[in-house]
C-alpha positions as CSV (number, residue, x, y, z in Angstrom):
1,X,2.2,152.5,-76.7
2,X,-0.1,155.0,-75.3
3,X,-1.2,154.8,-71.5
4,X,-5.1,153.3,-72.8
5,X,-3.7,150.9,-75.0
6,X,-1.4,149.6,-71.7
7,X,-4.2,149.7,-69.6
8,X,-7.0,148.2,-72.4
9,X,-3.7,145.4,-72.7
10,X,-3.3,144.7,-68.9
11,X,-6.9,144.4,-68.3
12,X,-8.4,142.4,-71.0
13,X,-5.3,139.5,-70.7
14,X,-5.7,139.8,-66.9
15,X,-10.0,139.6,-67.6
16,X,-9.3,136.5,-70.2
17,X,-7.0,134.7,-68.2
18,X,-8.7,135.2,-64.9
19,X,-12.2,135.3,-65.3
20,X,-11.9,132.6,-68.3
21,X,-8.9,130.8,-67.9
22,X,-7.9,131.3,-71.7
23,X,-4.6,132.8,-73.5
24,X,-5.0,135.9,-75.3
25,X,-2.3,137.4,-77.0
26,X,-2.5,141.0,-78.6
27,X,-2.0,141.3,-82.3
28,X,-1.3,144.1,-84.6
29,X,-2.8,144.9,-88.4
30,X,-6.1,142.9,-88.0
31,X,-9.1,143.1,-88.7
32,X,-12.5,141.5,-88.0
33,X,-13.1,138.9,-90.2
34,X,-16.3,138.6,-91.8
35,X,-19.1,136.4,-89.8
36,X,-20.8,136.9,-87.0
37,X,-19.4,138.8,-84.5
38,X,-21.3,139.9,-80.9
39,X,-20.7,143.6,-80.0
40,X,-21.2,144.6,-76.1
41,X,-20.5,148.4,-75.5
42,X,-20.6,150.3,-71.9
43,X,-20.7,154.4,-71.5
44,X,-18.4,155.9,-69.3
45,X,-19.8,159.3,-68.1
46,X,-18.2,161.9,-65.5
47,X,-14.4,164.0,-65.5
48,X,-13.9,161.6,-68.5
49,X,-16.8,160.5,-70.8
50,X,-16.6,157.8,-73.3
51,X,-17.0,154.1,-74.4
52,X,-15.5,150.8,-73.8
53,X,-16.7,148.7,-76.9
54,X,-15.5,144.8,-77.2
55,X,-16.0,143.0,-80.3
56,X,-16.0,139.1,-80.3
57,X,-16.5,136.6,-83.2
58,X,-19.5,134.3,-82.6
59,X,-16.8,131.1,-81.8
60,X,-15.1,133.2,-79.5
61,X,-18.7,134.8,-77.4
62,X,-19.6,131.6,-77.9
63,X,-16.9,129.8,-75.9
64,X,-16.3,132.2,-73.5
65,X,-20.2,131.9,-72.0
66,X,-19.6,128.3,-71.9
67,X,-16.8,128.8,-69.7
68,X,-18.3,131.1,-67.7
69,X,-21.7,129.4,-67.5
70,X,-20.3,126.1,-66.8
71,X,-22.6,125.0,-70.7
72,X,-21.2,122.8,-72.8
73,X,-20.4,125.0,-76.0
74,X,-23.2,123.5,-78.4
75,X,-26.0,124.2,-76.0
76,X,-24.8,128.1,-75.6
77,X,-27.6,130.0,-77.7
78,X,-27.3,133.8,-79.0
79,X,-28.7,135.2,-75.7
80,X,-26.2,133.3,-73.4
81,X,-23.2,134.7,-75.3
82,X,-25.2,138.7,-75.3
83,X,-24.9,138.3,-71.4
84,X,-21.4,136.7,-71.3
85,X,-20.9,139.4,-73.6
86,X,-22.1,142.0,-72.1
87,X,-20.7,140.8,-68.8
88,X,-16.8,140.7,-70.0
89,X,-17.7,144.8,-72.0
90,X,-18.8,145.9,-67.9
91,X,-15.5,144.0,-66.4
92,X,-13.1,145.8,-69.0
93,X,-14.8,148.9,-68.5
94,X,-14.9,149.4,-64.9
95,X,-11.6,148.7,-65.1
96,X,-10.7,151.2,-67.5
97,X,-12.7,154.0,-65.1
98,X,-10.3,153.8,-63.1
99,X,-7.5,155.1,-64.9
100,X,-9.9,158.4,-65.9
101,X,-10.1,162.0,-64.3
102,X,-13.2,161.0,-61.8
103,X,-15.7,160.8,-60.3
104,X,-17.1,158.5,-62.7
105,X,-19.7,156.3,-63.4
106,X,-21.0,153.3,-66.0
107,X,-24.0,153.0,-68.0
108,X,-25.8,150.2,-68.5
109,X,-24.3,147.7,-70.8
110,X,-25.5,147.3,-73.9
111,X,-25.1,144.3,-76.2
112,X,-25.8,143.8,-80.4
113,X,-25.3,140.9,-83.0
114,X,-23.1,142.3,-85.6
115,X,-20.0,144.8,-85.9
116,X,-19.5,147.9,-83.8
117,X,-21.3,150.5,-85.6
118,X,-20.0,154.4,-85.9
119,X,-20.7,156.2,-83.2
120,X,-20.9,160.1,-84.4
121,X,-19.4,162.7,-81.5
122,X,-16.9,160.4,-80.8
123,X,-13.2,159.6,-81.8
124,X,-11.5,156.7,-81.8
125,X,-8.8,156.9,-78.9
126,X,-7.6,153.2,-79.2
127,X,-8.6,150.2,-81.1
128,X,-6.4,146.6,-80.1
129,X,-7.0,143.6,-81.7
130,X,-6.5,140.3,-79.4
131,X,-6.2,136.5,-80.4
132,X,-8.0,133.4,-78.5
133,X,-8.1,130.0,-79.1
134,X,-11.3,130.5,-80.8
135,X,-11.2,133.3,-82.9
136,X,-10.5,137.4,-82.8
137,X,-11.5,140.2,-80.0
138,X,-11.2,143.7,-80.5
139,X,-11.6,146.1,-77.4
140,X,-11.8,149.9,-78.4
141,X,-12.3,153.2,-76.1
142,X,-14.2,155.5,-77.6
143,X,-14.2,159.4,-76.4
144,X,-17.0,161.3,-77.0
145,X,-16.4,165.2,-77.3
146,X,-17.1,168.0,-74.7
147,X,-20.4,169.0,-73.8
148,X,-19.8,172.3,-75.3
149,X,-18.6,170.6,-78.5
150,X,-22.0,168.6,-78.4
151,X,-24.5,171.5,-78.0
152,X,-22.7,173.4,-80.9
153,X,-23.5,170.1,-83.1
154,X,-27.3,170.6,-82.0
């Protein structure tokens, strides 16, 4: 296992277990189910740039802003589980900063109903799919290629 997918592993059981109080467990050879699923994704710009993206089905978004909200689950609405979200895609992120070349900084979160679309200029560096009790996660890094490369595209 590469050193992102230990450090993506380590820091989204540590996020779900802390912050939520819920099991996840890493799985390999999923894949999103079709449904709803709530997207959030946060840029990571500096010595390292990039993005931390973190898929969730609806059940899952859903349960986790209850938790952290302190809501009973049927009264969470779509904009309730954005922010919860968006919330968890900063927390795994800023994490994840760490472990680049620095100095570094985030961009604003940014949060989407639906899948994780393409995002062109950038390659795929790791991709893990995680189990709850309520459904599938899936927390990618994305790097995005050198300035240089990016100014050649133009």
């Amino acid at each position: 296992m590469q050193l992102a997918e230990i450090e993506i592993c380590r820091f989204t059981e540590d996020l779900w277990q802390i912050v939520l109080g819920l099991p996840v467990r890493r799985r390999i050879g999923l894949a999103m189910p079709d449904g709803a699923c709530v997207t959030g994704s946060v840029a990571i710009r500096g010595g390292w740039r990039g993005a931390v993206v973190l898929e969730c089905a609806e059940p899952v978004a859903r349960h986790a802003a209850s938790v952290m909200f302190g809501m009973d689950a049927g009264k969470i609405e779509p904009p309730e589980s954005s922010d919860c979200v968006r919330e968890l895609t900063n927390i795994i992120a800023g994490n994840l900063k760490s472990v680049f070349p620095g100095p570094s900084s985030l961009g604003v979160p940014s949060v989407e109903l639906g899948p994780a679309r393409e995002n062109p200029g950038s390659r795929v560096v790791a991709r893990l799919a995680f189990e709850t009790p309520n459904g599938l996660i899936f927390v990618s890094l994305l790097e995005q290629g050198s300035e240089d490369e990016d100014r050649r595209r133009r």
